[in-house]
Residue, then its C-alpha position, 0 to 999 in steps of 0.5 A: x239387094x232383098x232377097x232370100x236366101x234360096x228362092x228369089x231371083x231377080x230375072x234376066x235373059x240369060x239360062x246360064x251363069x258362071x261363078x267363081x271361087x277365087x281362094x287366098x292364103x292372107x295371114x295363115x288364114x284361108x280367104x274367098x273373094x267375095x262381093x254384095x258384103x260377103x252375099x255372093x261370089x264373083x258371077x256373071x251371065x256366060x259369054x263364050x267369047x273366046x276360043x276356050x271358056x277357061x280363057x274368058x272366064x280369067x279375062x272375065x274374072x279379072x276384069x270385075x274384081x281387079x284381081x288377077x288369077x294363077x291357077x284355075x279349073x273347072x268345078x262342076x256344072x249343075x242346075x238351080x231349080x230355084x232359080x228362073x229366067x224371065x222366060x222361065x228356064x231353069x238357070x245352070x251355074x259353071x263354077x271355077x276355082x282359082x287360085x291367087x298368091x299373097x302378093x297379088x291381093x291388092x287393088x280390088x274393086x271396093x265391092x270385092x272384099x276378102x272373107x274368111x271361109x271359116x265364116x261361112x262353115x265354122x264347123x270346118x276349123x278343127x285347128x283348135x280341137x273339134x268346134x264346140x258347135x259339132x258336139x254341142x248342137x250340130x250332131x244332137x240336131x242331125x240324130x233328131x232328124x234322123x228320127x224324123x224318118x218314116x222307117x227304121x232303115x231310113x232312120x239307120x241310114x241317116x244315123x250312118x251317114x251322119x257318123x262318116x260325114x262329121x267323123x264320129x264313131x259308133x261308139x260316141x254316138x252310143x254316148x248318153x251325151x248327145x241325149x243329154x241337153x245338160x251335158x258340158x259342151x267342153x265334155x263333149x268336145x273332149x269325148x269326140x276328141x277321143x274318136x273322131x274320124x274327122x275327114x277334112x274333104x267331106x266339106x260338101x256332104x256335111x254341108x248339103x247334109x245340113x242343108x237336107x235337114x233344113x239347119x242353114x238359112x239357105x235351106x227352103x225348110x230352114x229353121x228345121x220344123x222338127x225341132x220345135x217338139x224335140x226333147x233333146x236338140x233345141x237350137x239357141x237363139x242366136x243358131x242363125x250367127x253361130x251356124x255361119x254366114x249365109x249367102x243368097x242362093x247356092x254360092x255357099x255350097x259353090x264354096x263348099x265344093x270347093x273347099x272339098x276339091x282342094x282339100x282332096x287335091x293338096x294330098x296328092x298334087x302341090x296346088x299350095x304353092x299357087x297360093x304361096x309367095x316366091x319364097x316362103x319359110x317352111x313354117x308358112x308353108x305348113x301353116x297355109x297347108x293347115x288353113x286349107x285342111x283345117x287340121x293340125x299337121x305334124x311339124x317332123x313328118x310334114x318336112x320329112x315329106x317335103x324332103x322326101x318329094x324334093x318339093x322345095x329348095x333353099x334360096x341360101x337366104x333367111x328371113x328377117x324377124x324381129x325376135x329368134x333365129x331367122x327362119x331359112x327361106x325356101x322356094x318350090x322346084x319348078x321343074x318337078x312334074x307337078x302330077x306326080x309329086x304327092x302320089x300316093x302320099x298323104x298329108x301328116x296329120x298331128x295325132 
C-alpha cells in the first residue's frame, strides 16, 4: 500500500466510511486493533443495512477482525477534506469505539494485529515520570512555534495553550531550560515533575496541537519548516521513531479522540470493567485503570473508592500464584446502576 501519510486517496464510489477503535487490556497494557501492519484501523464503506447503525457496525466489525465486540458507542462524525471520491466529494468518517475483554482476544484474522496505543502517542505514558521526549523536544519545538505567529496575541495565545494542553505551569515555562538546548533532559523531566498540571483527557488537543505545528508525519507541513533556522528547537535525527508510529490519513487522531473519551469516562462511569475478565484481582483492576489513564494511581485511596461505590464483590476465591500470598479475586456488582456509580468522583491520582 503506498501512500502518505495525509493526502492520497485510493478512490472509490463511496462518500462515507466507518472506522473503528476496538480497545483491549492485554498484559496491563492498553492495546488497539489494528490492520495494514499497524497503518490503519478496522474500516470499511458504510452500509445501513440494519434497523440501527450500531448494530451493523458490530456485525460489520466482527466479521473483518473475528473479534467480538462488548461495549460499543458512537465517537464522532466529522469531514476529511483530503480525502476524495471518484466523484470528487468530500469523504465523511463515523467512528465507533468498542471495547473487548482479555478473553475474548483470540482467533483474528492475520491482517488484524493488536498494537500498543502507547506507540502511536509515546507522550501520553507518564506511568514512569513525565516522558523525556515532552520536556526534552516537544515543548521547546511548540514555543518556537508559537514564536512563528504574526502578532503578540497570537503568540501568547498559543504560549496558553500549550502550557494547559501539556500540563506545564507558568512558572517552568519562565525556566531558562526550555531556552537551553544543552540542558539534561533528565533535569528537565524532574523540573516538570515539580509543576505539572498533567490532565491525562486532553489526549486529542495535544495531539491536533502537534499536528497544527506540522511535528507529526500525518501533517501536510510535516517536518515543521520553522525549525530549520530555530536556535533552540532542532529536532534529532531519528524525531520521526521517537514522535510515535504514524498511520495513513486521520486514524491516529480517531485513536486520539478515543483515548480522550475514555479517559474522561472511566472517572465517572465504570467502562474498565468491559475490559476486564470475569473475575480479577484489585491489583489488576488498578493497573488496567492506570494503562488508560497513563498515570500512577494511589493503591489505599483507589480501593477506598472501590469500597465506597460498592463496585466490586469477592468471589470467596484466590488466585493462584507462584510466589507470595495469593491475591483474593473479585468481580464487578452487576446490579448496580452503571450511570451513577463514579458521579462526582474522581479517579485517586498518586502525588
Amino acid at each position: 500500500m503506498t501512500l502518505s501519510y495525509s493526502h492520497a486517496h485510493q478512490q472509490g464510489s463511496g462518500t462515507t466510511e466507518v472506522v473503528a477503535v476496538l480497545v483491549a487490556i492485554n498484559e496491563h497494557t492498553a492495546r488497539v486493533l489494528t490492520v495494514d501492519q499497524g497503518k490503519l484501523l478496522p474500516n470499511g464503506p458504510l452500509m445501513p443495512l440494519h434497523r440501527s447503525l450500531q448494530a451493523g457496525v458490530r456485525q460489520w466489525v466482527e466479521e473483518q477482525t473475528q473479534q467480538p465486540l462488548g461495549y460499543i458507542e458512537q465517537l464522532y462524525t466529522f469531514v476529511d477534506t483530503n480525502r476524495r471520491s471518484a466523484n470528487g466529494h468530500a469523504l465523511v468518517y463515523v467512528s465507533y469505539l468498542g471495547l473487548v475483554q482479555e478473553t475474548q482476544t483470540q482467533a483474528l484474522q492475520s491482517q488484524a494485529i493488536w498494537r500498543d496505543w502507547y506507540d502511536y502517542f509515546p507522550w501520553e505514558n507518564h506511568l514512569d515520570g513525565v516522558p523525556n521526549i515532552i520536556m526534552g523536544f516537544i515543548v521547546p519545538a511548540l514555543l518556537e512555534w508559537a514564536n512563528t505567529a504574526k502578532d503578540e496575541i497570537t503568540q501568547q495565545r498559543r504560549r496558553q495553550r500549550i502550557r494547559l494542553c501539556w500540563g506545564l505551569s507558568e512558572e517552568f515555562l519562565a525556566r531558562e531550560v526550555l531556552t537551553n538546548k544543552n540542558t539534561d533532559t533528565k533535569v528537565i523531566a524532574d523540573i516538570a515533575n515539580e509543576s505539572s498540571e498533567w490532565v491525562a483527557e486532553h489526549a486529542l488537543l495535544r495531539y491536533e496541537m502537534l499536528y497544527e505545528a506540522g511535528l507529526i508525519p500525518e501533517a501536510p507541513s510535516y517536518p515543521a519548516s520553522y525549525l530549520s533556522n530555530a536556535k533552540t528547537a532542532h529536532l534529532p535525527e531519528n524525531w520521526s521513531q521517537l514522535i510515535g508510529v504514524p498511520m495513513y490519513y486521520d486514524h491516529r487522531r480517531v485513536i486520539a479522540t478515543a483515548i480522550s473519551r475514555l479517559r474522561a469516562k472511566i472517572e465517572y462511569r465504570p467502562l474498565i470493567f468491559g475490559l476486564m475478565p470475569d473475575v480479577f484481582t484489585l491489583s489488576q483492576l488498578q493497573q488496567s485503570v492506570e494503562a488508560l489513564s497513563g498515570v500512577r494511581l494511589h493503591k489505599q485511596n483507589f480501593r477506598r473508592l472501590l469500597d465506597s461505590q460498592n463496585l466490586v464483590i469477592k468471589t470467596g476465591e484466590s488466585s493462584s500464584t507462584q510466589r507470595g500470598r495469593p491475591a483474593k479475586l473479585y468481580r464487578f456488582c452487576h446490579d448496580i446502576e452503571l450511570q451513577s456509580l463514579l458521579m462526582d468522583s474522581k479517579l485517586p491520582k498518586r502525588k
